[in-house]
N, C-alpha and C positions, 0 to 999 in steps of 0.2 A: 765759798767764803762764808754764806750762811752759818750762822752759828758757830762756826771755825774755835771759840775761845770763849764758848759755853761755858765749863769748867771754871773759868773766873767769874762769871756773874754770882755775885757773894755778896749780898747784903750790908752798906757800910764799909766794904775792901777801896782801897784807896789804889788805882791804876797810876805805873808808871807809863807816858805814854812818849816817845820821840816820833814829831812830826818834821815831815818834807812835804812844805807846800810846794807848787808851782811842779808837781812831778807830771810826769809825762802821763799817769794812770792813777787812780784811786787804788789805793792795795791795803791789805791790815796784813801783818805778820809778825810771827810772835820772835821776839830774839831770847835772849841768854837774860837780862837782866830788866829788860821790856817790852813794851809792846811797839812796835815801828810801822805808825800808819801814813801812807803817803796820800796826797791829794794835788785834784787839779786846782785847786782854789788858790788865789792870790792873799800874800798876810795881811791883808789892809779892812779895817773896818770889823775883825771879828769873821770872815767867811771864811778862812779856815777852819779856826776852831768850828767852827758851825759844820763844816764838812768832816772832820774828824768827829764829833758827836754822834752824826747822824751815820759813816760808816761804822765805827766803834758799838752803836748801839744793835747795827744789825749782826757784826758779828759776835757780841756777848748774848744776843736774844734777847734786850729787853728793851724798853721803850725809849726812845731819846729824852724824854724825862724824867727818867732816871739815872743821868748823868750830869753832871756837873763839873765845870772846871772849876778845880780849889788853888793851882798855882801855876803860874808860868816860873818854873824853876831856873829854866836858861831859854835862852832863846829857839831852841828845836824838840826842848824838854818840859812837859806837861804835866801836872800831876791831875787828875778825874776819880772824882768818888763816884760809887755809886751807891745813891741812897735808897732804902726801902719805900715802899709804897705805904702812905698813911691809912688809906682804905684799899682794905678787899674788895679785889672790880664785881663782887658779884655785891655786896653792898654799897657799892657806887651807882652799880644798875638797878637796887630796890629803890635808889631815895631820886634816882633819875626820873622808874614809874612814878611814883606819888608824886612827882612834881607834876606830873602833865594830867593828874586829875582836877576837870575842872573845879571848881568848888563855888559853893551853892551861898547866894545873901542868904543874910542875917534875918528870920522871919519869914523867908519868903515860902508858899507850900508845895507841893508835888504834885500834886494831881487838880 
């Protein structure tokens, strides 16, 4: 299932999604007019969705962060964006280094 629906992870594409909670297995599969992820999660409190994100996001290949539900359209029908990432992770990791340099008082000398 890994990365199974690669090919849609698209920047800003808006995923249809029909979910079955309470299934007997977690599955993603793609149908005719959506994507049809089942889960073991119960609909109460948000854990569904919350499992449907986190399989969806493994099998698009990208971070469960990059998804978002934008509408419960029906009750077993989802709509999920997926948004771009605001920073480049390798500029996320320069300004992570500089954070962890210590830094030196005001006046104080080196040697």
């Amino acid at each position: 299932m890994k990365n199974s629906l690669a090919q849609l992870a698209i920047p800003g594409a808006t995923l249809l999604v029909r979910v079955t909670p309470n299934a007997p297995a977690n599955k993603v599969e793609m149908e005719a007019e959506a994507i049809k992820v089942s889960v073991t999660a119960t609909p109460l409190d948000g854990k569904a969705n919350a499992a449907v994100i986190k399989l969806l996001s493994k099998a698009l290949g990208v971070p469960k962060s990059r998804l978002t539900l934008v509408q419960a359209i029906r009750v077993d029908t989802r709509s999920f964006a997926l948004i771009s990432r605001v920073f480049p992770l390798e500029s996320t990791r320069l300004r992570a280094k500089r954070s962890r340099r210590p830094s030196r008082a005001f006046g104080t000398s080196t040697t």
